[in-house]
C-alpha positions as CSV (number, residue, x, y, z in Angstrom):
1,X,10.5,-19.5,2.9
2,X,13.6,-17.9,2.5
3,X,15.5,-21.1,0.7
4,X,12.6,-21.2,-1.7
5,X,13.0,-17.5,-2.9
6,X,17.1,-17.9,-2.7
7,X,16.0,-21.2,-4.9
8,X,14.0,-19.2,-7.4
9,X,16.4,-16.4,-7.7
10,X,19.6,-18.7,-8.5
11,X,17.0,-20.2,-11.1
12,X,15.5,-17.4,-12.7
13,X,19.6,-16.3,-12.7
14,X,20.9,-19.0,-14.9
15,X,21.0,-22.2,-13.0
16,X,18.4,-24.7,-14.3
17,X,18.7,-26.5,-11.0
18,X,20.5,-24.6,-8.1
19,X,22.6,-26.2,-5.8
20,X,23.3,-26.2,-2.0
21,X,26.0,-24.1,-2.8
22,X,24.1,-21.6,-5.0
23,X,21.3,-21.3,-2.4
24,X,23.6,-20.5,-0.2
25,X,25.7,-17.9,-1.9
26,X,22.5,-15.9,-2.7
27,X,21.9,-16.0,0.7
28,X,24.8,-14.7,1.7
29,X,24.5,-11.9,-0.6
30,X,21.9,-10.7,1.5
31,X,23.8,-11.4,4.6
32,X,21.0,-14.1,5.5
33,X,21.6,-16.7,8.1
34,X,21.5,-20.1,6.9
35,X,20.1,-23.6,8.9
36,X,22.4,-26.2,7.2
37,X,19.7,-28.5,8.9
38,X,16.8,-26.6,7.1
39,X,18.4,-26.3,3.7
40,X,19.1,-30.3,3.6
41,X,15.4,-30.8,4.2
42,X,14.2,-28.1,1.5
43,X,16.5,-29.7,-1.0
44,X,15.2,-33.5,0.4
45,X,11.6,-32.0,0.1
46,X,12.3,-31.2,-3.9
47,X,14.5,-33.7,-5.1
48,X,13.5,-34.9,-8.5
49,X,10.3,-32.7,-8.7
50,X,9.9,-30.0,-11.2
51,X,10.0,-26.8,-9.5
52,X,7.3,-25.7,-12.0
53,X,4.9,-27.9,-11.2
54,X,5.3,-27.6,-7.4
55,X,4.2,-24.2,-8.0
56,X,0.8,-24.8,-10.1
57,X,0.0,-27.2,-7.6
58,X,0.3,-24.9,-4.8
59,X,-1.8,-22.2,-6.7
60,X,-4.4,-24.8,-7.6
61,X,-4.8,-26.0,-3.3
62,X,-4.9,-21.9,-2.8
63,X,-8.1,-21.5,-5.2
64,X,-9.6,-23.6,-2.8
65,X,-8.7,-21.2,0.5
66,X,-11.7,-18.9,1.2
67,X,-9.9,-15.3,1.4
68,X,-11.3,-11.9,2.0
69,X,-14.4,-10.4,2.3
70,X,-17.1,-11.3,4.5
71,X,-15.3,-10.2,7.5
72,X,-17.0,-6.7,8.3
73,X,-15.9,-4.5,11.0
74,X,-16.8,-4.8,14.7
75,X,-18.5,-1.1,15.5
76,X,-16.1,1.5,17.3
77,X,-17.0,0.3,20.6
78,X,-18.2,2.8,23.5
79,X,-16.2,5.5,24.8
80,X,-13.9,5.7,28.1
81,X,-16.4,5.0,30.9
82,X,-16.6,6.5,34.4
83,X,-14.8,9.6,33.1
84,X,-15.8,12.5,34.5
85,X,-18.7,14.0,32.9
86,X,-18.7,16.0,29.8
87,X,-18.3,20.0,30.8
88,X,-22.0,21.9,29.8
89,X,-20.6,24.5,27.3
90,X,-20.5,27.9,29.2
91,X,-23.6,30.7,27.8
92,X,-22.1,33.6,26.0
93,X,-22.6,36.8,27.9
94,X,-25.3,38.7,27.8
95,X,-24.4,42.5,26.7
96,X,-25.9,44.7,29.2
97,X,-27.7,47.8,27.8
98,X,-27.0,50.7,29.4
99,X,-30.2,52.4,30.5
100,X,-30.0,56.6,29.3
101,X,-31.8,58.2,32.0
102,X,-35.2,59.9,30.5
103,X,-35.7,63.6,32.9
């Protein structure tokens, strides 16, 4: 993926139709490794095709993948399990009255 965008930036900077060379000198602007072995077979993939066109006929077999919604969420899922159990809240209390002695 990386020789395509390095591709497309040495186009879209002036080259109609990048090199080797070019490819690699964006990508070494980056300080990106570069496959020698992976470059040759990008270039061998696109030689003598319109880089254009590749593109609209990627988009067009993309319309046809089915992508989001549908999917839903699974639920949350039940708690811990065998966890101790759940402390009863303590009662507030009471106020005691004080009884006033009645002589």
């Amino acid at each position: 993926m990386k020789y395509v965008a390095a591709y497309l930036l040495a186009q879209m900077g002036g080259k109609e139709s990048p090199s080797e060379a070019d490819v690699k000198a964006v990508l070494a602007s980056v300080s990106a490794e570069v496959d020698d072995d992976k470059l040759k077979s990008f270039f061998a993939a696109i030689d003598g095709k319109d880089v254009a066109e590749l593109i609209k006929e990627g988009q067009a077999k993309l319309a046809s993948v089915p992508s989001g919604g549908g999917g839903g969420g699974g639920g949350g899922g039940g708690g811990g399990g065998g966890g101790a159990a759940a402390a009863a809240p303590e009662p507030e209390p009471e106020e005691e009255e004080e009884e006033e002695a009645m002589d």
